[in-house]
Wavefront OBJ file of the C-alpha trace (Angstrom):
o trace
v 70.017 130.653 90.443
v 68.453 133.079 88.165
v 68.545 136.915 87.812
v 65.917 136.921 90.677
v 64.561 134.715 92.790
v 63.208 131.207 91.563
v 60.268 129.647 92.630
v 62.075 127.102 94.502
v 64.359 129.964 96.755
v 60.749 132.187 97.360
v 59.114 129.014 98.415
v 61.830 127.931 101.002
v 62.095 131.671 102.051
v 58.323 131.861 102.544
v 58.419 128.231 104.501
v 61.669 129.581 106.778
v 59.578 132.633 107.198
v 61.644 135.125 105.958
v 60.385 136.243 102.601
v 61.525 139.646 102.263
v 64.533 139.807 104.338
v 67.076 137.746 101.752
v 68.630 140.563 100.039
v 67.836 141.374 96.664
v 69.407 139.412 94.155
v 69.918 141.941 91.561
v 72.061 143.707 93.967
v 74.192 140.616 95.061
v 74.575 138.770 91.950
v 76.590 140.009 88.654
v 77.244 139.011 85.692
v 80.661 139.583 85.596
v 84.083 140.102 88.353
v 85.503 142.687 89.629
v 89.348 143.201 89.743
v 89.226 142.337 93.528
v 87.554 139.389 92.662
v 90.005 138.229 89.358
v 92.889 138.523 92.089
v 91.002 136.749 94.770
v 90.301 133.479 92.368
v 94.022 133.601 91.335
v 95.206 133.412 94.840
v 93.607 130.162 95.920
v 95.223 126.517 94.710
v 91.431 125.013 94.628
v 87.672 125.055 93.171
v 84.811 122.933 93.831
v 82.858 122.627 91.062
v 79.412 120.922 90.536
v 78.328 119.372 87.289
v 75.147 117.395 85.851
v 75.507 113.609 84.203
v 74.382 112.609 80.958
v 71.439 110.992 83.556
v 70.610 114.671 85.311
v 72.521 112.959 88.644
v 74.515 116.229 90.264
v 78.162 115.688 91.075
v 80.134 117.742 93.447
v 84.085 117.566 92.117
v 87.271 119.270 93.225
v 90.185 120.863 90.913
v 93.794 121.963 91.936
v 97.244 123.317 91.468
v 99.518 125.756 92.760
v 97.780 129.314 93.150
v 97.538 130.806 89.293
v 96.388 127.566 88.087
v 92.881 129.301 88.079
v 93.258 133.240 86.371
v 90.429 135.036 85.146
v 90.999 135.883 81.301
v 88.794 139.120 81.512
v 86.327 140.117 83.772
v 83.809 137.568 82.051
v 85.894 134.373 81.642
v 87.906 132.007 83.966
v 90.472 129.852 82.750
v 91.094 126.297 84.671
v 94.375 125.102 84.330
v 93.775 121.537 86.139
v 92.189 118.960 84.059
v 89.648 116.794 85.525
v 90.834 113.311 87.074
v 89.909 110.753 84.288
v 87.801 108.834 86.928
v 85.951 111.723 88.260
v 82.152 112.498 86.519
v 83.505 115.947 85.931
v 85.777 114.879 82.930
v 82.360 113.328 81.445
v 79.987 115.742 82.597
v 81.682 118.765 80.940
v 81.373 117.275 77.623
v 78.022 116.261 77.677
v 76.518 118.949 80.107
v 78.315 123.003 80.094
v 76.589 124.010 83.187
v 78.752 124.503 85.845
v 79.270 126.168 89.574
v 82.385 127.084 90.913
v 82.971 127.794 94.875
v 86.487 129.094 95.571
v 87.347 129.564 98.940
v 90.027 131.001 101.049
v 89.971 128.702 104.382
v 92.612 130.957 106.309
v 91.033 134.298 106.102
v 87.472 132.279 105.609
v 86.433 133.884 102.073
v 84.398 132.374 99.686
v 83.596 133.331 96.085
v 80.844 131.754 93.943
v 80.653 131.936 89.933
v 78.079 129.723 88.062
v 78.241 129.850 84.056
v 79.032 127.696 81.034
v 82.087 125.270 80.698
v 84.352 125.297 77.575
v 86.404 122.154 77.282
v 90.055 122.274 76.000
v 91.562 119.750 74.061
v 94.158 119.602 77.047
v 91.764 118.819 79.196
v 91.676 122.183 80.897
v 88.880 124.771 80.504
v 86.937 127.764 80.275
v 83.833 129.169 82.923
v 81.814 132.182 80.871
v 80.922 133.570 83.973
v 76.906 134.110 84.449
v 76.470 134.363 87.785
v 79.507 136.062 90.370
v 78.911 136.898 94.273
v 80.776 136.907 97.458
v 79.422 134.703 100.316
v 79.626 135.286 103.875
v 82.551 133.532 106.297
v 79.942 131.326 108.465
v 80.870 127.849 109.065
v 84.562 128.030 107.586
v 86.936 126.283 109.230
v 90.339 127.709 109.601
v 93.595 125.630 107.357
v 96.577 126.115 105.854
v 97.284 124.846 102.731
v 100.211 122.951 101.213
v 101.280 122.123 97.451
v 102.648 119.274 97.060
v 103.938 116.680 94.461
v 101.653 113.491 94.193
v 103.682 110.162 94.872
v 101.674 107.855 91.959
v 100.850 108.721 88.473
v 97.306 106.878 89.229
v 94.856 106.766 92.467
v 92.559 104.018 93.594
v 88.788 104.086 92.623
v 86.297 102.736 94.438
v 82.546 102.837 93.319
v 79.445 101.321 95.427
v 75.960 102.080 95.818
v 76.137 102.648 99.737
v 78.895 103.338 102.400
v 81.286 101.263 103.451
v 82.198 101.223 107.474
v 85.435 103.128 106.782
v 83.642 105.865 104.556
v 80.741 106.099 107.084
v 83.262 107.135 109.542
v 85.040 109.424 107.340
v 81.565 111.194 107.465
v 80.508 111.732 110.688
v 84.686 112.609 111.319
v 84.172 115.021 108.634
v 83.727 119.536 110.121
v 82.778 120.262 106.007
v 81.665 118.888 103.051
v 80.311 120.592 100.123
v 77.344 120.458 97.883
v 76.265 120.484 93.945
v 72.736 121.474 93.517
v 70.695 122.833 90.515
v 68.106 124.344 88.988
v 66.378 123.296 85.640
v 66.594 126.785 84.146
v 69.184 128.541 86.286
v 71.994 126.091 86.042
v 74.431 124.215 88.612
v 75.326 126.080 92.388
v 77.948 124.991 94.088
v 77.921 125.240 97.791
v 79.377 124.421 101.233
v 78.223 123.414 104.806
v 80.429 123.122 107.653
v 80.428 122.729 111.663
v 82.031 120.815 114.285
v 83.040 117.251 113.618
v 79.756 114.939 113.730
v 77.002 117.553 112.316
v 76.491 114.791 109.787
v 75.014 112.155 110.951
v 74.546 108.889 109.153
v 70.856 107.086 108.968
v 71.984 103.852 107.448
v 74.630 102.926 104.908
v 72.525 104.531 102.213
v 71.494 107.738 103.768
v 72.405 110.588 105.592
v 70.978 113.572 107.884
v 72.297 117.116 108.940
v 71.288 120.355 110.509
v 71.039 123.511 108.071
v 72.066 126.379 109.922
v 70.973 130.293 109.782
v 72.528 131.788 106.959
v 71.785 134.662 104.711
v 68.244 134.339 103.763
v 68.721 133.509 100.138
v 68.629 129.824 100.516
v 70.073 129.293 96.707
v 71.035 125.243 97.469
v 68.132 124.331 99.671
v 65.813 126.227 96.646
v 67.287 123.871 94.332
v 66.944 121.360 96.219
v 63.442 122.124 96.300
v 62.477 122.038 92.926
v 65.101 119.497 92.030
v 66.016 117.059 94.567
v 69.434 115.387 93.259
v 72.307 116.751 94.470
v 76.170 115.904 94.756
v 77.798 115.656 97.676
v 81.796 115.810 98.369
v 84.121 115.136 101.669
v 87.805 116.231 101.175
v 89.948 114.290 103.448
v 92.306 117.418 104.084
v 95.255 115.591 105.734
v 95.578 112.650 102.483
v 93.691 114.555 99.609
v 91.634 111.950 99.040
v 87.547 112.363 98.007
v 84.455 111.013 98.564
v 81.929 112.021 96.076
v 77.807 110.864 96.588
v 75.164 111.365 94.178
v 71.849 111.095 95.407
v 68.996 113.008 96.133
v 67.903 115.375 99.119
v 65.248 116.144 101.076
v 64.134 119.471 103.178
v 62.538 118.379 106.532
v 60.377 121.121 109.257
v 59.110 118.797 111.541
v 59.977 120.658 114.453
v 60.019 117.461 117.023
v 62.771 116.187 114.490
v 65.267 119.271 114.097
v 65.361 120.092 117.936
v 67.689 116.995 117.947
v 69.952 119.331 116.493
v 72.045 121.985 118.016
v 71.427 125.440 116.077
v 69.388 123.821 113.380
v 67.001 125.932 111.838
v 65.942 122.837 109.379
v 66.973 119.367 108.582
v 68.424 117.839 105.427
v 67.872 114.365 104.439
v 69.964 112.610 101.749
v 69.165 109.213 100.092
v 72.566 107.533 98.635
v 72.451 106.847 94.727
v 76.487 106.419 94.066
v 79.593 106.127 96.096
v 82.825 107.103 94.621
v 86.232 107.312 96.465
v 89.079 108.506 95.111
v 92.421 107.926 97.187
v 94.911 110.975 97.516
v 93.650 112.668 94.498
v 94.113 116.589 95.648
v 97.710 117.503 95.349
v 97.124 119.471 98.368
v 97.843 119.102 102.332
v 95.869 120.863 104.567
v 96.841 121.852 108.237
v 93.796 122.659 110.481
v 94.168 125.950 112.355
v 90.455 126.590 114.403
v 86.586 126.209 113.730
v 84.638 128.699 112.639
v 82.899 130.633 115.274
v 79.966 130.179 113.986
v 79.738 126.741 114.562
v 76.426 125.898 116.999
l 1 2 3 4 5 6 7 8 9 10 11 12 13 14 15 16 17 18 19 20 21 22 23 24 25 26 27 28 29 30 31 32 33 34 35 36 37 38 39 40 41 42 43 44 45 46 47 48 49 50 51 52 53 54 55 56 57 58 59 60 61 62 63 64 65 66 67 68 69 70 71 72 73 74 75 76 77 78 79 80 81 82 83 84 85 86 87 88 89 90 91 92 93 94 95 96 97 98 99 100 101 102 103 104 105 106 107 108 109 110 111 112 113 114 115 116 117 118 119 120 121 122 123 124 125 126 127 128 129 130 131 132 133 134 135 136 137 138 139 140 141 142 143 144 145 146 147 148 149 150 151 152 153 154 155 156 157 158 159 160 161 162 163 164 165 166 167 168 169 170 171 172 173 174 175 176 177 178 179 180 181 182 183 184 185 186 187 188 189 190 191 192 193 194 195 196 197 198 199 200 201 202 203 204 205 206 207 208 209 210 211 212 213 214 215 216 217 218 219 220 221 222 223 224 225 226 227 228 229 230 231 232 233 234 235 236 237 238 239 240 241 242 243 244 245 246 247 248 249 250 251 252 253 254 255 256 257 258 259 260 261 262 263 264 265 266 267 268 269 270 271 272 273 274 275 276 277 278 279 280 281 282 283 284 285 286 287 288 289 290 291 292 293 294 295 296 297 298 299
């Protein structure tokens, strides 16, 4: 995202036919966070975060701890207690690439927050966001869970990396209500995202590709104009009952052919996603989630 508008947002805007009715972005994105916002971050025991490779691949990654493990330092700075898992791209990526997007979300009382800036590694492995970027999203598509902390059994977790789906992760998938995404843009730097909805909006094409419905939103269309100028993008499903990951790189495709999204109930568009990397990570969130209800807004 950039101070206004990119290309890429205007162009999906004008193609969704609302150009005009996203709301200005001067008035919804800051620079820096309010108060209510500092407490909200230091509440929540998680971040998604999205990150470029040394290759320009976009990974979508997840950090957390016991709420405070995230506290904003000032109103321009966030500081990340968690260090990146070793086998995750983020503990590369932040070395070799600063831009970064942050989603923090709040799945009981379905808030979500969204800061995109500059990583500073620490020596401990922890680090800095200099906050660019700061807005409050809307609750659609949030499914209701209650989180607990808890102490991870093993020091180490198993890795698994492929170049397509296994039969056990393609299930995972299309078992899966969210997932979230890491797009960005070449000037305006790395957006994390979400998409949720009941249990099978994701559908998979083959072991190497997958397909789901975007749904109405707010107009801005900040991912899918990424997308749009730059088609890789991470993708990450959070097994919320183990705390175990499944991270895809790959790249993504907008599709309007009308014939095509009336397959799908609610869908305003389609999203297709061809599979570059497969990596699974077993029980590496030392969190336990308990589902409560789906969002409302679920088609």
């Amino acid at each position: 995202m950039l101070g206004i508008y990119h290309a890429g947002e205007l162009g999906v805007q004008a193609r969704a036919g609302v150009q005009g009715m996203a709301p200005p972005a001067e008035r919804i994105i800051k620079t820096t966070m309010k108060p209510v916002a500092q407490e909200f971050l230091s509440q929540q025991p998680m971040a998604f975060i999205a990150s470029v490779d040394a290759e320009g691949w976009e990974w979508a990654s997840v950090v957390a701890g016991p709420p405070g493990f995230m506290v904003a330092i000032d109103e321009g700075t966030i500081h990340i207690g968690a260090a990146p898992t070793v086998s995750d791209p983020l503990h590369d990526n932040l070395r070799t690439n600063s831009d970064v997007g942050l989603l923090i979300m709040e799945f009981t009382k379905r808030r979500r927050m969204r800061v995109n800036g500059r990583a500073e590694l620490q020596p401990d492995g922890s680090f800095y966001v200099h906050t660019q970027q700061v807005y409050a999203n809307c609750p659609k598509y949030i499914q209701a869970r209650r989180f607990e902390v808890i102490t991870p059994e093993q020091n180490t977790s198993d890795v698994s990396r492929t170049d397509r789906l296994t039969t056990k992760q393609q299930q995972w998938i299309t078992q899966a209500d969210t997932f979230f995404i890491a797009s960005a843009h070449p000037e305006g730097g790395a957006d994390a995202s979400h998409r949720g909805g009941n249990p099978g909006f994701v559908t998979i094409a083959d072991d190497n590709s997958l397909i789901w419905p975007d749904y109405i939103g707010n107009n801005m269309f900040n991912t899918l104009g990424n997308i749009d100028v730059n088609p890789k993008a991470g993708l990450l499903f959070l097994d919320f009952a183990t705390g175990s990951t499944l991270q895809l790189t790959g790249e993504a495709n907008i599709i309007w052919d009308a014939a095509q999204i009336a397959k799908y109930t609610g869908a305003e568009r389609l999203l297709s996603y061809r599979i570059e990397q497969v990596l699974e990570i077993d029980e590496k969130v030392p969190l336990r989630w308990e589902f409560e209800s789906y969002s409302p807004f679920n088609p």
